[in-house]
PyMOL Python script that loads the backbone (N, CA, C, O; Angstrom):
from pymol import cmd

cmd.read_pdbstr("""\
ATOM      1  N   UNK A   1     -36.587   9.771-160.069  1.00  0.00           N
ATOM      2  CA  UNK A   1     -36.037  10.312-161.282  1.00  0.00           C
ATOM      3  C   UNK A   1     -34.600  10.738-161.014  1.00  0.00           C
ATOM      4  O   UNK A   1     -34.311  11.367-159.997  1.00  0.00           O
ATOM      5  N   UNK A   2     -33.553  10.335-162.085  1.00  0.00           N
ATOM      6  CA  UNK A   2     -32.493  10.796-161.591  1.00  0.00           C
ATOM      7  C   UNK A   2     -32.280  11.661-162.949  1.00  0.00           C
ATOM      8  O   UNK A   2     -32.806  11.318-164.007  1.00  0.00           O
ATOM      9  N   UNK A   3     -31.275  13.074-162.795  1.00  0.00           N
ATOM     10  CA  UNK A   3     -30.972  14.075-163.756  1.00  0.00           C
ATOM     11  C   UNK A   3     -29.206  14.010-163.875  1.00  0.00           C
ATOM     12  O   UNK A   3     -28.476  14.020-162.884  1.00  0.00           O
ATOM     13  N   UNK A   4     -28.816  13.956-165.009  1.00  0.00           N
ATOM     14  CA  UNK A   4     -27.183  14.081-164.697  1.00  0.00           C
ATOM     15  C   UNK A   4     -26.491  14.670-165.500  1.00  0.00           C
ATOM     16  O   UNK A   4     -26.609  14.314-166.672  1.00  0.00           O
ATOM     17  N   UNK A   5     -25.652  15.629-165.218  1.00  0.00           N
ATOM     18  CA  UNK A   5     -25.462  16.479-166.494  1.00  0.00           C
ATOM     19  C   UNK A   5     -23.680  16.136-165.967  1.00  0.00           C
ATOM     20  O   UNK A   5     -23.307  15.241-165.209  1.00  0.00           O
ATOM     21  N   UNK A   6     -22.698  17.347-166.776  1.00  0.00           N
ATOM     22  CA  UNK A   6     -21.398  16.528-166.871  1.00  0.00           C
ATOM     23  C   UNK A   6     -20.687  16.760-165.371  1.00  0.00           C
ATOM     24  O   UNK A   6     -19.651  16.182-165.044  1.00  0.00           O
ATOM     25  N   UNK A   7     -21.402  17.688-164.524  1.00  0.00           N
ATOM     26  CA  UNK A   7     -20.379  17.608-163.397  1.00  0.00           C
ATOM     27  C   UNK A   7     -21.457  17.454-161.705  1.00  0.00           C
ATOM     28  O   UNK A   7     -21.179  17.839-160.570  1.00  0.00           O
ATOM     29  N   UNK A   8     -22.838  16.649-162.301  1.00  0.00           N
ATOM     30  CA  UNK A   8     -24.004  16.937-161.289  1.00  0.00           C
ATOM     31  C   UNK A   8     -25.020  15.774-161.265  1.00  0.00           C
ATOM     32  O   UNK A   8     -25.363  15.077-162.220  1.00  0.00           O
ATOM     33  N   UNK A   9     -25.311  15.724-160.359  1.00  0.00           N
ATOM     34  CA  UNK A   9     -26.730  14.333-160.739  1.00  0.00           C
ATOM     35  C   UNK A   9     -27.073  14.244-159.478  1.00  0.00           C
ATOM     36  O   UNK A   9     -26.453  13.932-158.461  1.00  0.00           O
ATOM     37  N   UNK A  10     -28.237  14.589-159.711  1.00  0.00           N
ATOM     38  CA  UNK A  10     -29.825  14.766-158.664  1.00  0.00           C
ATOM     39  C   UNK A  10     -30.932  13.760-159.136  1.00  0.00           C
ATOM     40  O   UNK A  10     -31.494  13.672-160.228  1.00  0.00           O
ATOM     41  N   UNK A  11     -31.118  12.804-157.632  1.00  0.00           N
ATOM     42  CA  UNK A  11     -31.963  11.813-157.571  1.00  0.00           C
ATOM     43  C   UNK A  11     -32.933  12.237-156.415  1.00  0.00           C
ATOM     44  O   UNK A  11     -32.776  12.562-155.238  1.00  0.00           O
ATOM     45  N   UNK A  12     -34.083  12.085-157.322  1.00  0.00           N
ATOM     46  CA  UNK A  12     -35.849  12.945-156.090  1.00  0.00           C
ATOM     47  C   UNK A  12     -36.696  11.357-156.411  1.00  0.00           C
ATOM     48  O   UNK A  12     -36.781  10.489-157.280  1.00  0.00           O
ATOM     49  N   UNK A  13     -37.154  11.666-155.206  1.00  0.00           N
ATOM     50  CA  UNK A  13     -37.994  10.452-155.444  1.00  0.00           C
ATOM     51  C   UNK A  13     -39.841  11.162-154.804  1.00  0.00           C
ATOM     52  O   UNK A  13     -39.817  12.303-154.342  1.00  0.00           O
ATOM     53  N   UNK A  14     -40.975  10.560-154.836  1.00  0.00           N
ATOM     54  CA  UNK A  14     -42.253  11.339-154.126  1.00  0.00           C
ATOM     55  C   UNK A  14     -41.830  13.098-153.848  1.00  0.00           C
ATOM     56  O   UNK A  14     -42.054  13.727-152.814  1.00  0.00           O
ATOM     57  N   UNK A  15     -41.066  13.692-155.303  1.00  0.00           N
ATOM     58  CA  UNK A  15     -41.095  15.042-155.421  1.00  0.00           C
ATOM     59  C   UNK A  15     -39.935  15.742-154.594  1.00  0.00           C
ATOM     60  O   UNK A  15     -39.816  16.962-154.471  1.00  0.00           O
ATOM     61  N   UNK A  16     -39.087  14.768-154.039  1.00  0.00           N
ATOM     62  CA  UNK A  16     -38.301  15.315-153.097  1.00  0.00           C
ATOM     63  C   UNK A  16     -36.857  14.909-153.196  1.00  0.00           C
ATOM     64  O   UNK A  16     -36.521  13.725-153.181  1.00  0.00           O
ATOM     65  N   UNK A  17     -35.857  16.084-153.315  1.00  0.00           N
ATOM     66  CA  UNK A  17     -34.124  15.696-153.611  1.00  0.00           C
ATOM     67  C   UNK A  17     -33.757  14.818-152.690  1.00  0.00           C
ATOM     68  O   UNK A  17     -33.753  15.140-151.502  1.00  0.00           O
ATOM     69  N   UNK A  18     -33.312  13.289-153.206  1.00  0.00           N
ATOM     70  CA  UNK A  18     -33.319  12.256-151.937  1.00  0.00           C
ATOM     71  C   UNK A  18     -31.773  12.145-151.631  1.00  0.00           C
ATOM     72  O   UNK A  18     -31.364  11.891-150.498  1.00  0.00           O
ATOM     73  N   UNK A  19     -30.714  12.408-153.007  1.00  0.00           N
ATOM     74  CA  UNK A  19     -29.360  12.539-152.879  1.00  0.00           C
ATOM     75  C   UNK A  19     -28.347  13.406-154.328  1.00  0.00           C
ATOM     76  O   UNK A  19     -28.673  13.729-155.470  1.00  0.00           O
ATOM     77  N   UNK A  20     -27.605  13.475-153.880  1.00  0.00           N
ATOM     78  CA  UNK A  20     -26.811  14.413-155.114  1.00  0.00           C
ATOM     79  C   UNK A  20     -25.787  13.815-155.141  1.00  0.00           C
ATOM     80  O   UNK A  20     -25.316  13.111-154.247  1.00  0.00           O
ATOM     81  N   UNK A  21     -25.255  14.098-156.412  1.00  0.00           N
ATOM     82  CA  UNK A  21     -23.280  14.136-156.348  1.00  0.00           C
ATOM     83  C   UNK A  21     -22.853  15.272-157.326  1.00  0.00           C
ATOM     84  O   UNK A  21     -23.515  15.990-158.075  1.00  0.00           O
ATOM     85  N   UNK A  22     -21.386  15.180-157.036  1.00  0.00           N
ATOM     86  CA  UNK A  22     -21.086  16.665-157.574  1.00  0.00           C
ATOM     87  C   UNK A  22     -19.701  15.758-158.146  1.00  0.00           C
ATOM     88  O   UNK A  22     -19.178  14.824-157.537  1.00  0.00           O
ATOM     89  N   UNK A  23     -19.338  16.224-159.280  1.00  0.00           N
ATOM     90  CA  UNK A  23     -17.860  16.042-159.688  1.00  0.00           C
ATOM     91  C   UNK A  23     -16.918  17.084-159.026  1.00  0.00           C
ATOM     92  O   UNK A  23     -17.178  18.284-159.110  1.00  0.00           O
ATOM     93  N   UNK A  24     -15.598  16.531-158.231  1.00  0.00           N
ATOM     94  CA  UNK A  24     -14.545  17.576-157.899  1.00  0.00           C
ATOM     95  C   UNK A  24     -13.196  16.836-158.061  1.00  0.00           C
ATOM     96  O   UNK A  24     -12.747  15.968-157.312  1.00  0.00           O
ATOM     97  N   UNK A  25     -12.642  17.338-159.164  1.00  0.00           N
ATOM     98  CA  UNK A  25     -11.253  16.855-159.501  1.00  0.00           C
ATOM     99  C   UNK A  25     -11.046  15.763-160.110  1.00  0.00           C
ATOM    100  O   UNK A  25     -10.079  15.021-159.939  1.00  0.00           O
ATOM    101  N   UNK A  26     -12.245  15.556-161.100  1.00  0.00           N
ATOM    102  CA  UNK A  26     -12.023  13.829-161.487  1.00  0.00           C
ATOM    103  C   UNK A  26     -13.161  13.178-160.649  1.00  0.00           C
ATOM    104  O   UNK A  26     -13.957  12.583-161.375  1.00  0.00           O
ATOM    105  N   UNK A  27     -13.502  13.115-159.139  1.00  0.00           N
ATOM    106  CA  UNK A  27     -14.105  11.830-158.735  1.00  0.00           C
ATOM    107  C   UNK A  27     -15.195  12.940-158.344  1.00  0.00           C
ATOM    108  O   UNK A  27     -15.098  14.155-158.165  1.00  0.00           O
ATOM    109  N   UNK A  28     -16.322  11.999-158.279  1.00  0.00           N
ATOM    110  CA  UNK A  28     -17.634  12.015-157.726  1.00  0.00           C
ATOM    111  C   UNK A  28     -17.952  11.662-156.610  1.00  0.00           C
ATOM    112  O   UNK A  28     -17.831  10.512-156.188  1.00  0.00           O
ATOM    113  N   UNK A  29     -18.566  12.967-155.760  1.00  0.00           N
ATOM    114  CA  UNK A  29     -19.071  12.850-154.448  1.00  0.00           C
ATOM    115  C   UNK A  29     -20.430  12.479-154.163  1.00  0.00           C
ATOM    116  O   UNK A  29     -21.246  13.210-154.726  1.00  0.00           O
ATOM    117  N   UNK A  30     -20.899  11.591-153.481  1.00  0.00           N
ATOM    118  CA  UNK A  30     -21.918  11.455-153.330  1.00  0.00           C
ATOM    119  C   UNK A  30     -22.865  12.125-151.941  1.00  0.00           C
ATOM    120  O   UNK A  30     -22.226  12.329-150.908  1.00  0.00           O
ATOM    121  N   UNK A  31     -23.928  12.355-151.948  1.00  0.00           N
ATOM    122  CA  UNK A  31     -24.793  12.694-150.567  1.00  0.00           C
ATOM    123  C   UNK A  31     -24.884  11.635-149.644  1.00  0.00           C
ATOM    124  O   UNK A  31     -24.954  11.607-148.416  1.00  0.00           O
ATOM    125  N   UNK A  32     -24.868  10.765-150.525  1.00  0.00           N
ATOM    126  CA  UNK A  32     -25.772   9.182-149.842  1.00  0.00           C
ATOM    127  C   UNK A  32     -24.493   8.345-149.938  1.00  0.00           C
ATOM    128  O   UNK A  32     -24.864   7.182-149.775  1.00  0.00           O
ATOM    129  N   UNK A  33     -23.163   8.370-150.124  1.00  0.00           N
ATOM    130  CA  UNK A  33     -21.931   7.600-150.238  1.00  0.00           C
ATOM    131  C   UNK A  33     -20.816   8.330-149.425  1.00  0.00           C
ATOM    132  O   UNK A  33     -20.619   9.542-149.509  1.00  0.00           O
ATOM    133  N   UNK A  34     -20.009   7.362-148.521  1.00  0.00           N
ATOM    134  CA  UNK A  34     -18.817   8.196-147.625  1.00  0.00           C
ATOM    135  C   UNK A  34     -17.264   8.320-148.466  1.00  0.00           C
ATOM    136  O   UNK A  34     -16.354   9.073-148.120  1.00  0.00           O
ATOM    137  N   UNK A  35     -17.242   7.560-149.416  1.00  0.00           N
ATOM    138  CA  UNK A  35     -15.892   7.517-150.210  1.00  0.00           C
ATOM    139  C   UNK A  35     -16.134   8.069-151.855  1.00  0.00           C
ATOM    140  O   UNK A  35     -17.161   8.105-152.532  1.00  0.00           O
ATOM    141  N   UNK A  36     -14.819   8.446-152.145  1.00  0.00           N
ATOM    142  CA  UNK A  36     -15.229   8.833-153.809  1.00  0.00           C
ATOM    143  C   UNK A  36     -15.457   8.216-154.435  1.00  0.00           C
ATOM    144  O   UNK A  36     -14.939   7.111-154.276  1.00  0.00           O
ATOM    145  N   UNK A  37     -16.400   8.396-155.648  1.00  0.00           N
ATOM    146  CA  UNK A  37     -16.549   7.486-156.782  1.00  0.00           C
ATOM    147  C   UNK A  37     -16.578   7.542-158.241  1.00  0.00           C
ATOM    148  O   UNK A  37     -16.197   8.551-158.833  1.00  0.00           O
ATOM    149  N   UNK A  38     -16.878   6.826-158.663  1.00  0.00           N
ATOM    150  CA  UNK A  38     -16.472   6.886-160.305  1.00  0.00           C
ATOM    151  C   UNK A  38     -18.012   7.580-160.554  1.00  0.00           C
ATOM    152  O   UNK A  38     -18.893   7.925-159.766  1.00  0.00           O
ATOM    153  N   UNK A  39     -17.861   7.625-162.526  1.00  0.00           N
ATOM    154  CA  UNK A  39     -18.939   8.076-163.074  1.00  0.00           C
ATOM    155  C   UNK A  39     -19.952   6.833-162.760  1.00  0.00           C
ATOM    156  O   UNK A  39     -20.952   6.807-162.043  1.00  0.00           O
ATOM    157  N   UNK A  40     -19.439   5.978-163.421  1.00  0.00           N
ATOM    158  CA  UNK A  40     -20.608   4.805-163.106  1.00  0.00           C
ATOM    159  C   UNK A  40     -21.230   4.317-161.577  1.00  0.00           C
ATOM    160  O   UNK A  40     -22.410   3.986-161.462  1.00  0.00           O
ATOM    161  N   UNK A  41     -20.227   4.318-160.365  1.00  0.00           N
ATOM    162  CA  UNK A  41     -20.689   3.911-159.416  1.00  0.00           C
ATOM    163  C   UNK A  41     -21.330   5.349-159.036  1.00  0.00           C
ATOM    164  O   UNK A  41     -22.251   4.930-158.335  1.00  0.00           O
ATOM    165  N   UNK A  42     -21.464   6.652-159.019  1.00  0.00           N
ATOM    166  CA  UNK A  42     -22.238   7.839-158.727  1.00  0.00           C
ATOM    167  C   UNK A  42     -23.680   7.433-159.213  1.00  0.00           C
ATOM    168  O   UNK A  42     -24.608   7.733-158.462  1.00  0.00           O
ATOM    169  N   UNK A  43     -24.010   6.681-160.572  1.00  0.00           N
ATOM    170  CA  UNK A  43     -24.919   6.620-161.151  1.00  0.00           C
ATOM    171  C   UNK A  43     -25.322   5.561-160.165  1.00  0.00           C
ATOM    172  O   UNK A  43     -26.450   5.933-159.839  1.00  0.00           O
ATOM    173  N   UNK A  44     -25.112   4.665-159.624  1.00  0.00           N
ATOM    174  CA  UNK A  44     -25.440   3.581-158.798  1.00  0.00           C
ATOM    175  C   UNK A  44     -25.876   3.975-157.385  1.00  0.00           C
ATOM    176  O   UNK A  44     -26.879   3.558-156.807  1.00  0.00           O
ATOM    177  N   UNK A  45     -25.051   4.765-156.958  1.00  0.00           N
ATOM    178  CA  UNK A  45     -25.565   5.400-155.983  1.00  0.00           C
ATOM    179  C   UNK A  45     -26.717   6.285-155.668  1.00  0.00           C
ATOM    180  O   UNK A  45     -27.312   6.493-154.611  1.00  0.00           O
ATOM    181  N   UNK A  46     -26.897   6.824-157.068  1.00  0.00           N
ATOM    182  CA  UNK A  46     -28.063   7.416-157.451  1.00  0.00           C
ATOM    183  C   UNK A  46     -29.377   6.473-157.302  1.00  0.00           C
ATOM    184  O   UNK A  46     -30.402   6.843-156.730  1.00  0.00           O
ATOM    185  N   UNK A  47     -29.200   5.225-157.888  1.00  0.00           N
ATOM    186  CA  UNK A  47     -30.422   4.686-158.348  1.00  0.00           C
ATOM    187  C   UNK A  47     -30.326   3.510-156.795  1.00  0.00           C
ATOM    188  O   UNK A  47     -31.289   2.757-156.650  1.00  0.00           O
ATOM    189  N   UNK A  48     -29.517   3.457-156.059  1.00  0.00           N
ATOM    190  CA  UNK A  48     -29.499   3.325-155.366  1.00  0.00           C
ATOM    191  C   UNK A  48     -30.357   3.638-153.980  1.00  0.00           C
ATOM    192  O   UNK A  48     -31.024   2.876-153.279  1.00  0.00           O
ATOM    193  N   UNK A  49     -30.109   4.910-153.871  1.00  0.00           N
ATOM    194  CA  UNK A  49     -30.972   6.276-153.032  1.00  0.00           C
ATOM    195  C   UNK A  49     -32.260   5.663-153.154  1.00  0.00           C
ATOM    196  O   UNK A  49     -32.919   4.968-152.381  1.00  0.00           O
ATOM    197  N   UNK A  50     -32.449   6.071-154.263  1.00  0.00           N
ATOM    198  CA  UNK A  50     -33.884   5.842-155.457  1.00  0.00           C
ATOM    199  C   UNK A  50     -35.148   5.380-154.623  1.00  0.00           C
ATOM    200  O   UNK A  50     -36.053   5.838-153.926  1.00  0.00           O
ATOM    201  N   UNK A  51     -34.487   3.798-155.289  1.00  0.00           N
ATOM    202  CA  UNK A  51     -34.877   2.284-154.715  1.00  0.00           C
ATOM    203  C   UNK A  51     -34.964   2.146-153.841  1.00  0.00           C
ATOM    204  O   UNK A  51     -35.796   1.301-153.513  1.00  0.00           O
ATOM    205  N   UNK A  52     -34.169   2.868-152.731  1.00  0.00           N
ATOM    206  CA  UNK A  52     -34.632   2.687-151.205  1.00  0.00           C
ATOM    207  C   UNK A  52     -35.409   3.797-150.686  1.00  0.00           C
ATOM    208  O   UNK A  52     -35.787   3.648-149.524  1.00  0.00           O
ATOM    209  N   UNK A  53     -35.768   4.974-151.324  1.00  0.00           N
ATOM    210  CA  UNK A  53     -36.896   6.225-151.165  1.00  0.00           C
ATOM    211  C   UNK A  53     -37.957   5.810-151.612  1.00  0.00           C
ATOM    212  O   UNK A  53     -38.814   6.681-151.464  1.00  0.00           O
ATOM    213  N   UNK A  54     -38.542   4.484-152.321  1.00  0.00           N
ATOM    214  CA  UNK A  54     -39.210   4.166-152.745  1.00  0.00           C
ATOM    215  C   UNK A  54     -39.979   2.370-152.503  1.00  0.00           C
ATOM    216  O   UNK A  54     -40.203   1.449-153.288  1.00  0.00           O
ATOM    217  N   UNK A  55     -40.202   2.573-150.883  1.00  0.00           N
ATOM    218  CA  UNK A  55     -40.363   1.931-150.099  1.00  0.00           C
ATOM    219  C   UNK A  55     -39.361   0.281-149.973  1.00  0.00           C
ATOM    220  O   UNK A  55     -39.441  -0.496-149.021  1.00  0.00           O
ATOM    221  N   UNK A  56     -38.620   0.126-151.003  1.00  0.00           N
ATOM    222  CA  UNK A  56     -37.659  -1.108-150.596  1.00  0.00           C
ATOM    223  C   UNK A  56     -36.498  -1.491-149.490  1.00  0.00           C
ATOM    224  O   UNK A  56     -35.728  -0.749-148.879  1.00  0.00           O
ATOM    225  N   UNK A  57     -36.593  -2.359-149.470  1.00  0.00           N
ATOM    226  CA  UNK A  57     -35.263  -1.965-148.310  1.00  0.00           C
ATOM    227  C   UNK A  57     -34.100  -3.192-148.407  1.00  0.00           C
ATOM    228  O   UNK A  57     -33.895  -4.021-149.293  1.00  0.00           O
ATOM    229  N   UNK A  58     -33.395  -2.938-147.052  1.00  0.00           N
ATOM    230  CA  UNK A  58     -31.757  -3.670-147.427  1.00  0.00           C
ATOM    231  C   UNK A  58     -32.375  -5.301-148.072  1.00  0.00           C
ATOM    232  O   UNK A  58     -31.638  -5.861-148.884  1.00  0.00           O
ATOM    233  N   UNK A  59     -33.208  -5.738-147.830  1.00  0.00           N
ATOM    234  CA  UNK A  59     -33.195  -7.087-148.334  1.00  0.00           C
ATOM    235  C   UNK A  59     -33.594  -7.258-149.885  1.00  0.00           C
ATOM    236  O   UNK A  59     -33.307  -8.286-150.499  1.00  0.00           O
ATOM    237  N   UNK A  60     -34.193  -6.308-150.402  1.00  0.00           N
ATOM    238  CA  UNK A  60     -34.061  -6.146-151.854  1.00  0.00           C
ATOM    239  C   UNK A  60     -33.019  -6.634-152.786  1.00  0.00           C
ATOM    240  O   UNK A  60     -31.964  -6.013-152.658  1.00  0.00           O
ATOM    241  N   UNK A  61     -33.005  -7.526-153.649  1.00  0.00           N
ATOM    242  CA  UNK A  61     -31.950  -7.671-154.277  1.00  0.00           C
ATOM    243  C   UNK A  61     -31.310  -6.791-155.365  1.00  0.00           C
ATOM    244  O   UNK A  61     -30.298  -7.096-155.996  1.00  0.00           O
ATOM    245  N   UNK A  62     -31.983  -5.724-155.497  1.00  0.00           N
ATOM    246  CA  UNK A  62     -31.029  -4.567-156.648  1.00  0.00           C
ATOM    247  C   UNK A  62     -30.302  -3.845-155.370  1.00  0.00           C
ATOM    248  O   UNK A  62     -29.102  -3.642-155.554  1.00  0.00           O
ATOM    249  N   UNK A  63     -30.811  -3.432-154.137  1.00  0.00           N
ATOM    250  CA  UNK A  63     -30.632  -3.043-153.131  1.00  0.00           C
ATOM    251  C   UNK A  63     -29.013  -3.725-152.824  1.00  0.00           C
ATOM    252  O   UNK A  63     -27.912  -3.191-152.959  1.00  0.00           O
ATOM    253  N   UNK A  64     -29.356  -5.024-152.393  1.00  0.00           N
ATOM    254  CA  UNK A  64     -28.000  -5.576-151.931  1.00  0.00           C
ATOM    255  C   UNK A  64     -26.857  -6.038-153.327  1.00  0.00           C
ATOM    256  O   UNK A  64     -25.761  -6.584-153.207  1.00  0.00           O
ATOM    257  N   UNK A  65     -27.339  -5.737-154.227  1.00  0.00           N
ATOM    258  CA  UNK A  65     -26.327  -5.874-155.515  1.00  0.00           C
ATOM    259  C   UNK A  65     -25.701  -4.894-155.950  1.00  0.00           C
ATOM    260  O   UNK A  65     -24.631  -4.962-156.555  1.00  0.00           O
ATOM    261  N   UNK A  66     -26.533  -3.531-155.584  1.00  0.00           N
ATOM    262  CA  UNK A  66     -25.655  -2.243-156.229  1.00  0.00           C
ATOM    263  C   UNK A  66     -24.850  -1.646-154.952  1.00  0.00           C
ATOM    264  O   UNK A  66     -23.905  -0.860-155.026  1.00  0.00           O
ATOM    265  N   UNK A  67     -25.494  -2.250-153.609  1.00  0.00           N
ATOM    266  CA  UNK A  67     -24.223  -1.845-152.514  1.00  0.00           C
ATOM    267  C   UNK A  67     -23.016  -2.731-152.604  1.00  0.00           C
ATOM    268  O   UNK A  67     -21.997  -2.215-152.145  1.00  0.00           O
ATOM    269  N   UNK A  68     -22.879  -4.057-153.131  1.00  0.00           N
ATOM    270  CA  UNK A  68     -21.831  -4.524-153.488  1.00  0.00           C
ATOM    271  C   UNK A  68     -20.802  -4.104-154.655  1.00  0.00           C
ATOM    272  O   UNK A  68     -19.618  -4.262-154.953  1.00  0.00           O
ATOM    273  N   UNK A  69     -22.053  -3.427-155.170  1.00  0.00           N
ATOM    274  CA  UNK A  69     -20.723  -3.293-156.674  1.00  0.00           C
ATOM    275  C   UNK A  69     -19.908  -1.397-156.215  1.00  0.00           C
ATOM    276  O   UNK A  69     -18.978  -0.774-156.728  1.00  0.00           O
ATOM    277  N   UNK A  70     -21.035  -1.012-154.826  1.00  0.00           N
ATOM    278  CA  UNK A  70     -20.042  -0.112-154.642  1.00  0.00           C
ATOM    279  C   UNK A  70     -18.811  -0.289-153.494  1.00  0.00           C
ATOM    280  O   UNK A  70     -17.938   0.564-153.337  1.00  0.00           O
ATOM    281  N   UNK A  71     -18.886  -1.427-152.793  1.00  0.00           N
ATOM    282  CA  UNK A  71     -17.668  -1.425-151.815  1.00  0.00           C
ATOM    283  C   UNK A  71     -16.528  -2.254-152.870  1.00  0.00           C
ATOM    284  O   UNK A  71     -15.385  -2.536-152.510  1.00  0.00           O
ATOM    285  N   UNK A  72     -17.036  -2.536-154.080  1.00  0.00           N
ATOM    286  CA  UNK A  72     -16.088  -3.397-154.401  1.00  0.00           C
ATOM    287  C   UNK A  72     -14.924  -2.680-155.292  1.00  0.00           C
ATOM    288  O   UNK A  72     -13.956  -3.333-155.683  1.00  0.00           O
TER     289      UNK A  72
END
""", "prot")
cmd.dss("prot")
cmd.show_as("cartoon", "prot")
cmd.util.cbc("prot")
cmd.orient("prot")
């Protein structure tokens, strides 16, 4: 489940906070991401987390599609 309000968004997966981001100054930090990001790629990163707390892994194709659309 992910929650996102205008400066916050918390993704739990099996009952448990798997990653966060926080807005500071405009860009979005992620738990689970090393560089800043937009509104939309935070949300990706979110569902990102998710999908992989929820037994999938790197060979998944939402997996390897939403890590592309964030280095890009």
């Amino acid at each position: 489940m992910i929650e996102i309000n205008e400066d916050h968004m918390k993704a739990t997966a099996k009952g448990l906070v798997i990653a966060v981001a926080v807005r500071v100054d405009g860009a979005w930090h992620a738990t689970t991401w090393p560089t800043p990001l937009t509104y939309n790629q935070a949300i990706t990163a979110m569902m990102l987390a998710e999908r992989l707390a929820t037994d999938h892994d790197g060979d998944d194709p939402l997996v390897r599609v939403w890590r592309e659309e964030l280095t890009e």
